[in-house]
C-alpha positions as CSV (number, residue, x, y, z in Angstrom):
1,X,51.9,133.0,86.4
2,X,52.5,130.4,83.8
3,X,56.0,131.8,83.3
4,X,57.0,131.4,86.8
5,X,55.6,128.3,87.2
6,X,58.0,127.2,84.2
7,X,61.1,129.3,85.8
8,X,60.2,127.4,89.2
9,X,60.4,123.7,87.8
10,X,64.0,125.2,85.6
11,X,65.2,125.9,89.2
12,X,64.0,122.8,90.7
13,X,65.1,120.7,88.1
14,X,68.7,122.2,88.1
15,X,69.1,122.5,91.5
16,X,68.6,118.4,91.7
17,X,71.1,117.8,89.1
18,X,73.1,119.5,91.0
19,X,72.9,117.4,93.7
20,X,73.3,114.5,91.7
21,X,76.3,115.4,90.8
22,X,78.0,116.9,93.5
23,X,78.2,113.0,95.6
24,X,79.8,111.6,92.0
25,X,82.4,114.9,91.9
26,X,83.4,113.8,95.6
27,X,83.3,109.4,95.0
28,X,86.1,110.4,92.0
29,X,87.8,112.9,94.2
30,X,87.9,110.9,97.3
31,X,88.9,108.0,95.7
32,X,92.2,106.8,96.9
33,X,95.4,106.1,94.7
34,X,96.8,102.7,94.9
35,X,99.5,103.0,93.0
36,X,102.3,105.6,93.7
37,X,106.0,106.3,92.3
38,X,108.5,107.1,94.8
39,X,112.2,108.5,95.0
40,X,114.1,106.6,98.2
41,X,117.2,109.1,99.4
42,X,118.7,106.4,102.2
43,X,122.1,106.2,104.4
44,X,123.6,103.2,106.3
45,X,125.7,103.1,109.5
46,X,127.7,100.2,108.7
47,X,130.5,98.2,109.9
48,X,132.8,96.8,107.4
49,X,135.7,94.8,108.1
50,X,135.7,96.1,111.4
51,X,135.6,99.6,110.5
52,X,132.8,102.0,110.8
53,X,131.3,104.0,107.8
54,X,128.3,105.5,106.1
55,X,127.1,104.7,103.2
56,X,124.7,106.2,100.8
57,X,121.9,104.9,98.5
58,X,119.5,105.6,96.7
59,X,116.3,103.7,95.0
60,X,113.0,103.8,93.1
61,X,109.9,102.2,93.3
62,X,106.2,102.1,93.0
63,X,103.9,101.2,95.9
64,X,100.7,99.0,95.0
65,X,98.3,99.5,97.1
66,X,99.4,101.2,99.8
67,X,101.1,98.3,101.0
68,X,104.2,96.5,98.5
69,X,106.4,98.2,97.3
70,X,108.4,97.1,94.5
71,X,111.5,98.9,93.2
72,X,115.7,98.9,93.1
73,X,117.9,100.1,95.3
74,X,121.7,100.8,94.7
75,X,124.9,101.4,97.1
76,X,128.1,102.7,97.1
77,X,130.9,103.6,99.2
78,X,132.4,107.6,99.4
79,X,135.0,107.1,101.3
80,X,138.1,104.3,101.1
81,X,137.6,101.7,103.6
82,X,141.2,100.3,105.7
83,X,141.2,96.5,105.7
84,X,141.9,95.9,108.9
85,X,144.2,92.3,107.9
86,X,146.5,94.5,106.5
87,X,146.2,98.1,106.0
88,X,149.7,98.6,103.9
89,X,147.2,96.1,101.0
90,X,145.5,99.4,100.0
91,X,141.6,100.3,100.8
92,X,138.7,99.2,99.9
93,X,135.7,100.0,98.2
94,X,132.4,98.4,97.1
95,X,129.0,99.0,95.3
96,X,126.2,96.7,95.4
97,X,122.5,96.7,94.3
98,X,119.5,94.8,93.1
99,X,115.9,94.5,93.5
100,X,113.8,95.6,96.4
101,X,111.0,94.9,97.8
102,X,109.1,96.4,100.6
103,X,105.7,95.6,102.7
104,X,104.0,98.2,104.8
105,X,102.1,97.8,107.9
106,X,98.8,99.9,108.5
107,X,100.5,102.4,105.7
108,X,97.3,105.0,106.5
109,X,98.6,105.6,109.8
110,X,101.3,108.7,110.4
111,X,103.3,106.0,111.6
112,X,103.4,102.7,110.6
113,X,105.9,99.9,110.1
114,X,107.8,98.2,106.7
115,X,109.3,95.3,106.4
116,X,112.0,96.0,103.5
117,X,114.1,93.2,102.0
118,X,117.0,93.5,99.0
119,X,118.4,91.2,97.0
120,X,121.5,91.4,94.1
121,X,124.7,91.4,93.6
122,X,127.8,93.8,94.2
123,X,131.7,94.7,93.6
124,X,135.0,94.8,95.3
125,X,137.8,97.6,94.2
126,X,140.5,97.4,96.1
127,X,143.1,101.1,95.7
128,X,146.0,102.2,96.8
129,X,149.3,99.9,97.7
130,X,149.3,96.5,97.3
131,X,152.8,95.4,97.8
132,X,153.1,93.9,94.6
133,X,150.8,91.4,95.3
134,X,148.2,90.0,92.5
135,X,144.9,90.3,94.2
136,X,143.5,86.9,93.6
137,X,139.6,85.3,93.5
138,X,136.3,87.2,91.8
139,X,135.5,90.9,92.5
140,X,131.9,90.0,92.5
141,X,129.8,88.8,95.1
142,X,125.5,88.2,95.8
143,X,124.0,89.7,98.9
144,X,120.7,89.5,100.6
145,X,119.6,92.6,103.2
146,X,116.2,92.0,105.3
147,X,115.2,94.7,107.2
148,X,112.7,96.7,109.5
149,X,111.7,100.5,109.6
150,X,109.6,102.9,111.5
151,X,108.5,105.4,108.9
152,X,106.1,108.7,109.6
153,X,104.3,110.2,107.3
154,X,105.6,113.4,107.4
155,X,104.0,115.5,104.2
156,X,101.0,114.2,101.2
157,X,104.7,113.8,99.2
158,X,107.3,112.6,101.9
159,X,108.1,109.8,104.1
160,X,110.9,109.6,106.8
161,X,112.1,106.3,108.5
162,X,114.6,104.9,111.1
163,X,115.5,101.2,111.5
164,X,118.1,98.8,110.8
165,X,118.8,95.9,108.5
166,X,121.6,93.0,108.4
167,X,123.9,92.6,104.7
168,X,124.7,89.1,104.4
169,X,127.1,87.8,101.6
170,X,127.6,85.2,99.2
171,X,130.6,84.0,96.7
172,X,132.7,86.6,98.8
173,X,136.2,85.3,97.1
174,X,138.5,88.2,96.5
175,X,141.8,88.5,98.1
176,X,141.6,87.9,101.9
177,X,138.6,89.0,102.2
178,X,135.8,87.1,103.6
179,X,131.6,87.1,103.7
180,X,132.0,87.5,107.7
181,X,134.0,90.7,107.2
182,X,131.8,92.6,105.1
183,X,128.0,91.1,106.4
184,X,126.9,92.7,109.2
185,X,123.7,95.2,110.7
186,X,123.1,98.1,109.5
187,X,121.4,101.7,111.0
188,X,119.4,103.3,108.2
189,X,117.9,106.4,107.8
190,X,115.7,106.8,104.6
191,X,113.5,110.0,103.3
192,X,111.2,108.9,100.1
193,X,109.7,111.2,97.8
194,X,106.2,111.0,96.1
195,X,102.2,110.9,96.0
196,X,101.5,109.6,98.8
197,X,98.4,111.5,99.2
198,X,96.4,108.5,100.2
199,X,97.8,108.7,103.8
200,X,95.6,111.7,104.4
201,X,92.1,109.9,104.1
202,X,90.1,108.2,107.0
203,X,89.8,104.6,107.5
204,X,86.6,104.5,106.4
205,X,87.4,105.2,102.8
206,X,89.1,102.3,102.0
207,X,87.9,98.7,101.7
């Protein structure tokens, strides 16, 4: 008797542990990240001087909790752009990038809102003919790009968003180009990769 009475209390006492623990296990796993790296696979629709073209870019980042995003983001043109002044000048092509910066709107929701801005500076390559002509002025140039996106949370480690932004340019001083033929809006279409695994816990989780 005085054995099971000993076994009994073992059980008891175990079995209370037990439950002590189990609500700690679950706080730590529950617990949300606030900080997550990201890969950002994105494509414009643009119009540049008055020709339409994609472009594609690509960025990196971290998102602090849930919410700004903080990263850099880089473009450049595939494909040989006309200038539509005078084609028989050659083509053009550019690169630009900088720093970006993002903030998210209810971020737990499948689909939320962000607010993306980038900032930096870029370059003009002109190829191809250009009559003999000394291309004239600086290559380089600053631009500024606010934006707005619908994004879905689409998987714990993906994101896919739709929206636009408008490129405007600064110190644009390179042959006959000028900042009105290159700025302009933009379509994008962006797909992010990373831990996003705090979009898949409730509301009342978080603080």
């Amino acid at each position: 008797m005085k054995r099971l009475l000993i076994f009994g209390i073992i059980i008891l006492g175990t079995l209370n542990l037990s439950g002590q623990l189990n609500p700690m296990d679950k706080l730590f796993k529950d617990k949300p990240r606030d900080i997550a790296l990201y890969l950002n696979m994105i494509g414009q629709y643009t119009q540049i001087d008055l020709k339409r073209t994609v472009i594609p870019g690509i960025g990196a980042g971290v998102i602090i909790n849930k919410k700004i995003s903080v990263g850099i983001r880089y473009y450049r043109s595939t494909t040989n752009i006309p200038l539509s002044v005078d084609p028989a000048m050659g083509r053009l092509q550019m690169k630009w990038g900088g720093l970006h910066l993002e903030y998210t709107l209810w971020p737990k929701e499948k689909v939320h809102l962000t607010f993306p801005l980038s900032v930096g500076i870029g370059e003009f390559k002109i190829n191809g003919n250009t009559n003999g002509v000394a291309l004239t002025g600086n290559p380089n140039f600053i631009f500024a790009e606010p934006g707005f996106m619908i994004e879905a949370n689409i998987w714990d480690y993906a994101k896919v968003g739709i929206g636009a932004s408008y490129r405007s340019l600064a110190n644009v001083t390179y042959g006959s180009l000028k900042a009105s033929d290159i700025s302009g809006f933009n379509a994008l279409l962006s797909l992010k990769f990373g831990n996003f695994r705090y979009s898949r816990y409730k509301k009342t989780t978080f603080n």
